[in-house]
N, C-alpha and C positions, 0 to 999 in steps of 0.2 A: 808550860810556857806558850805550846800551840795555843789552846784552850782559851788563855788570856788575851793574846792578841787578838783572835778570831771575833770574841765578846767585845771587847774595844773597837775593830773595826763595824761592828753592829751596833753598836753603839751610839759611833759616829755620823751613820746612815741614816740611824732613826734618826736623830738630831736633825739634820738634814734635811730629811721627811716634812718633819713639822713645823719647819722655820721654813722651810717655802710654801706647804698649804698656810702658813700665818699669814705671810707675806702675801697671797693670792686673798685672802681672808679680809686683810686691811685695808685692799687698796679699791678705793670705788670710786676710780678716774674712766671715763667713758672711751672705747677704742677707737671713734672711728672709722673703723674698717667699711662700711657698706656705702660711707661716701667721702669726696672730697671736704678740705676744709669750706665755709662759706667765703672765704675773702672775694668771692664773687657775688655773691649775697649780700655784699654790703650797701646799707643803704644810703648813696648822699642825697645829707637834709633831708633822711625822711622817703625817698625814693628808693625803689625798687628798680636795681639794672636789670635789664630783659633780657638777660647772655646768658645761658647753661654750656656746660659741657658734658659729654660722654666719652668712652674710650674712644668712639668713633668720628667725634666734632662738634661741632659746636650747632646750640638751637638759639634760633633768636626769634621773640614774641615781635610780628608788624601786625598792626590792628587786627588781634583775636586771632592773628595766623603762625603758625610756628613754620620758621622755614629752618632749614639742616643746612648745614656747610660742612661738607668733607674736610678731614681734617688735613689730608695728603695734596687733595687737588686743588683744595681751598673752593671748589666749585658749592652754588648753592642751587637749591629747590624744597619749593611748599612741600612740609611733609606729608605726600598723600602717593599711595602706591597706583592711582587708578590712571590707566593708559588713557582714557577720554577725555581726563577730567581738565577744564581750562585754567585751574588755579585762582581765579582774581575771585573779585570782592562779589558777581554777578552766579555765582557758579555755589552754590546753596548747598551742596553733597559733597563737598571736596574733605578730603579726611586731615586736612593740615588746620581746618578750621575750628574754633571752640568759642562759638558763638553765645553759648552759655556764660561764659567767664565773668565773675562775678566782679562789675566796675572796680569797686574799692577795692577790690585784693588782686590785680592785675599783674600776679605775679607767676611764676612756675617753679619748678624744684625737681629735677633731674634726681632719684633715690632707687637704690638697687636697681637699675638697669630699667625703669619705668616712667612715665612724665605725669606728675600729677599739678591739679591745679583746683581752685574752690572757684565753683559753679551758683547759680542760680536755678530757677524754675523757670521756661519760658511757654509750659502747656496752657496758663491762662487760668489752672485750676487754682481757684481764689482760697481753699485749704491747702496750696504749696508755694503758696505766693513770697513767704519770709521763710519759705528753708531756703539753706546752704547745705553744699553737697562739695564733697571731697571726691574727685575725678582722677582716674588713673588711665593713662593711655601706654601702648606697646610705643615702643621708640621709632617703629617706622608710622603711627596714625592708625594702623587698622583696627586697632581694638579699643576700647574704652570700655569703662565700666563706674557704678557707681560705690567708693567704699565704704563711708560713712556719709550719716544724711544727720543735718543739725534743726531741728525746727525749731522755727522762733528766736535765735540766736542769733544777735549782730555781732559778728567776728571782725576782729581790723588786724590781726597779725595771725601765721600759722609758720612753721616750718616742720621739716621731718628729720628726725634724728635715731640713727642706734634702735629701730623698732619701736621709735614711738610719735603719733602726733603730736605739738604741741599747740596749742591754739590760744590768742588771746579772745577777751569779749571785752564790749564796753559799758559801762555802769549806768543801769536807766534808774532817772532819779522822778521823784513823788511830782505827779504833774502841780502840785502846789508851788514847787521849786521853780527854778529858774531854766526853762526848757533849751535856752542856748546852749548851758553849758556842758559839755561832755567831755567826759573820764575814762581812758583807759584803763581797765579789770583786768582783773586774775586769769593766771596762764593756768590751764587745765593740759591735761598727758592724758591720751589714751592709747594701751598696748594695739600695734596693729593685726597681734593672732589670737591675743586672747578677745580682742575690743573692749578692756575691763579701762572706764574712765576715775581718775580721780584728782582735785583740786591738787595745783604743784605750787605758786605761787600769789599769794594775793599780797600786791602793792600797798594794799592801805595798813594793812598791820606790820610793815615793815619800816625796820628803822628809827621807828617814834616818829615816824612822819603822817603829819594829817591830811586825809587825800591823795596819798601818794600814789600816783600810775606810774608804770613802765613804759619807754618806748624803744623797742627790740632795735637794738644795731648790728649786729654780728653772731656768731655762733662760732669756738672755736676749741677743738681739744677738750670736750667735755663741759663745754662753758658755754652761755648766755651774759652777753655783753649789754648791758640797758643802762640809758639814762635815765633815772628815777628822779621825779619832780614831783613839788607838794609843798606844805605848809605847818610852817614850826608852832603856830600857833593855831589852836583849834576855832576859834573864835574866828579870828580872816579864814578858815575856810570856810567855814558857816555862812558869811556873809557875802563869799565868790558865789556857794550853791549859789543863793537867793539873787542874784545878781547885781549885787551891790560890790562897792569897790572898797578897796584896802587903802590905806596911806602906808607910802613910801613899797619899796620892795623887800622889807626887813623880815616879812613873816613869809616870803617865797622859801621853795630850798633847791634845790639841784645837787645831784650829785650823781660818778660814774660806777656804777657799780656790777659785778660779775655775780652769777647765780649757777653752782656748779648744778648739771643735772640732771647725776645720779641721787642728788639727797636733797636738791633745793638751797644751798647753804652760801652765803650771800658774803662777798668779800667789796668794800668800797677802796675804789681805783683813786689816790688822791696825790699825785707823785708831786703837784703844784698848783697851785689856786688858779682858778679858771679855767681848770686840763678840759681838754678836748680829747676824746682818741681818734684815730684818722684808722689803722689797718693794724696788718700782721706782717714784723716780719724777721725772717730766718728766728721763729718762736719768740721776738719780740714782740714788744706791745709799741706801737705807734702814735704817738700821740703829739700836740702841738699844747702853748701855752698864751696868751698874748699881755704884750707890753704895750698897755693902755697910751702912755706916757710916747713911745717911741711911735707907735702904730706900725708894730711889727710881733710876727709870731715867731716862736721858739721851739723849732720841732723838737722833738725829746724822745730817746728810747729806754725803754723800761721794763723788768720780767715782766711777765703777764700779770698777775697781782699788783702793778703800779712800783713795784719796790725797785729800787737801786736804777732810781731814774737817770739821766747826764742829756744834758742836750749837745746834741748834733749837728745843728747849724740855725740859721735867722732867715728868714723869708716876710715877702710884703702882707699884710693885714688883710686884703681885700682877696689873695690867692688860696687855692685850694692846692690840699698835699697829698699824694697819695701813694702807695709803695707795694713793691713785690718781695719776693725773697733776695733780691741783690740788690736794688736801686731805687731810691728816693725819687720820686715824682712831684714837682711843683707847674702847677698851671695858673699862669699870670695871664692873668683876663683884661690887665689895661696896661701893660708893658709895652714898650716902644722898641722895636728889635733892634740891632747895631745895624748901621750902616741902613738902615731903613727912612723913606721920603714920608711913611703915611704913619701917621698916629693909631694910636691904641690898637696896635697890633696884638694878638693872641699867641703867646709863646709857651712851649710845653722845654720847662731844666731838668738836666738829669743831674746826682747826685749820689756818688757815690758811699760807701759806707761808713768813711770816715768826713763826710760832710763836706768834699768836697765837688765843687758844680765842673762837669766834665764834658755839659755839652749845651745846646741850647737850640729848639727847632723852633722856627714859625709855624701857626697854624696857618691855614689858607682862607680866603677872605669868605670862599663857596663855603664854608663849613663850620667858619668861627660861631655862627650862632647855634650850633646844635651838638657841638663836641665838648659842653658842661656836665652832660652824667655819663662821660667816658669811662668805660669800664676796664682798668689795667690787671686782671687776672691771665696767667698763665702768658701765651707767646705774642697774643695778638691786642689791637686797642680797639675797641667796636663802639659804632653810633652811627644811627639813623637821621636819614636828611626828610623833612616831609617838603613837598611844593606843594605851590601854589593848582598844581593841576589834580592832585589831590593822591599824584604818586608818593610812595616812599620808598626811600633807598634803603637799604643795607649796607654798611660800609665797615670796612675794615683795615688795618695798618702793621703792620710787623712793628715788632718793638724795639728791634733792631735797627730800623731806620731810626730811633732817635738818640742812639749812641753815636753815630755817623757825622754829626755835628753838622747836617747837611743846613742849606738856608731856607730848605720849607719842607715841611713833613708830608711825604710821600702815602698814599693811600688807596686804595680799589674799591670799587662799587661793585660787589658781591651778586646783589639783586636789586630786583626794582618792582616793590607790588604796585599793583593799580585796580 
């Protein structure tokens, strides 16, 4: 009777065993561990916010300079350790500087405890003239180094994920063609220990779409979030190369789509005709819809795959929406505040989770034009004032002054380059 049991309880063990190595076997969802999610990363319209974060605070890109903000003190300074050093635009050795930084990718990426960024050649030598170079710096500026070097390569998208680069290029076509037009290409992966590169995504063989490019919005939970655009018909694209035009818009295509990747494997986001996504949040998918007819949008929440969409409230046409893990963000860029004398006021609504508006700040007249690529990740809202004298501000906002439902949104000027 011992005997039996004993083998039964072995049995059960084994079983056990191998139905969890299955289950570690099966599942080739990406952990995230070595960084935050991107919702800071996101790009609106196409732009890149200039906010990182580390355990330590936050970095913010001012023309080619990264300056550190304490996350405790909230105090700022150029990241550069040198006691001498004057900081500004005049001062050519300052280690907060990366004057290298390659125009069109004017972006950063805060990964495993390190700042990297894609550079240029500025030696003049006319054989490094078209490389790109991938830059890594220590978090306090002292170090730099170069990791990978791309020659000949026009890059317009990269981010770093889970040990690996990804990088876009863009598609040079037969100078017979039509020299305007240009196409977003294929996302290439290369291991950062082994440096072993290999093709991860190419746009044009996907989907049945002719010409189709990607352009990178988010990165989230193992996922590449892109709106992929192209042509249902191979013929209009033929005739876009060439630079001739299409009748009507019937042979365009658009669509949202998710690319997980560990495997490349491509899910289209479609929860409603003419979806937009907007953010992330509490593991939802954020998205809006618009009613042509009303001239109003219809924000919606939905899994992350688009499914088991519902919408959540109506906002104006002309507003942008943006969200964290607790609260809906709508920014009305020609609202007229209550109780207010002056037209086309700038107002930031909050919105809570069940759709309803709980609060409602003005922006302030100094700021209304440069707080459009407001960035609402984690505690704070950040944007940059430039003047006329050729300073730029750093500024920032607690998020909690816009629960407060106060009559104008409260804000600090961090720093000021010059």
């Amino acid at each position: 009777m011992k005997r039996n049991v004993l083998s039964m309880i072995c049995l059960i063990i084994l079983c056990l065993t191998f139905s969890s190595c299955a289950e570690k076997t099966e599942n080739t969802e990406l952990s995230s561990k070595t960084m935050p999610d991107f919702q800071y990363m996101f790009k609106v319209d196409g732009i890149h916010t200039l906010t990182q974060k580390s355990d330590g605070g936050y970095y913010n890109l001012v023309d080619k300079n990264i300056i550190f903000t304490d996350k405790d003190t909230m105090k700022s300074t150029p990241l550069c350790d040198k006691s001498n050093c004057l900081h500004n635009g005049e001062y050519p050795d300052c280690n907060a500087k990366i004057s290298d930084m390659y125009l069109c990718l004017d972006n950063f990426q805060i990964y495993d405890g390190k700042i990297y960024y894609m550079a240029t050649d500025l030696s003049g030598d006319k054989d490094k003239q078209n490389n790109l170079y991938l830059k890594r710096l220590s978090l306090d500026g002292s170090k730099r180094e170069i990791v990978f070097t791309f020659k000949n390569k026009d890059i317009v998208d990269w981010f770093l994920y889970d040990g690996y680069l990804y990088y876009q290029t863009n598609i040079k076509f037969d100078e017979s063609l039509n020299k305007e037009y240009t196409q977003s290409g294929c996302f290439y992966k290369i291991n950062l220990n082994s440096k072993e590169e290999s093709k991860f995504i190419d746009f044009a063989e996907t989907m049945e779409i002719y010409g189709g490019e990607g352009s990178l919005r988010n990165i989230y939970d193992g996922y590449m979030y892109v709106t992929l655009s192209g042509f249902n018909n191979k013929k209009a694209y033929e005739r876009v190369v060439k630079g001739k035009e299409i009748k009507g818009s019937e042979a365009s295509v658009r669509k949202i789509v998710r690319y997980r990747l560990s495997d490349g494997k491509a899910d289209v986001i479609e929860p409603y005709d003419d979806y937009e996504f907007t953010g992330f949040y509490g593991n939802k998918l954020l998205g809006y819809y618009v009613d042509k007819n009303k001239k109003i949008k219809h924000a919606c929440l939905s899994d992350l795959n688009g499914k088991n969409a519902r919408t959540v409230f109506d906002f104006k046409n002309d507003n942008k929406i943006y969200c964290d893990d607790t609260y809906f963000y709508v920014y009305n860029q020609f609202s007229v505040f209550e109780n207010s004398q002056t037209d086309n006021q700038k107002t930031i609504a909050v919105y809570n989770r069940k759709g309803e508006n709980i609060s409602k700040v003005k922006v302030p007249d100094e700021i209304k034009d440069y707080i459009e690529d407001i960035n609402f990740y984690d505690n704070y809202l950040w944007f940059q004032i430039n003047s006329d004298n050729g300073k730029t501000t750093v500024c920032t906002a607690d998020k909690k002054e816009l629960l407060k439902n106060v009559r104008e949104l409260k804000y600090e000027k961090v720093f000021v380059y010059e």
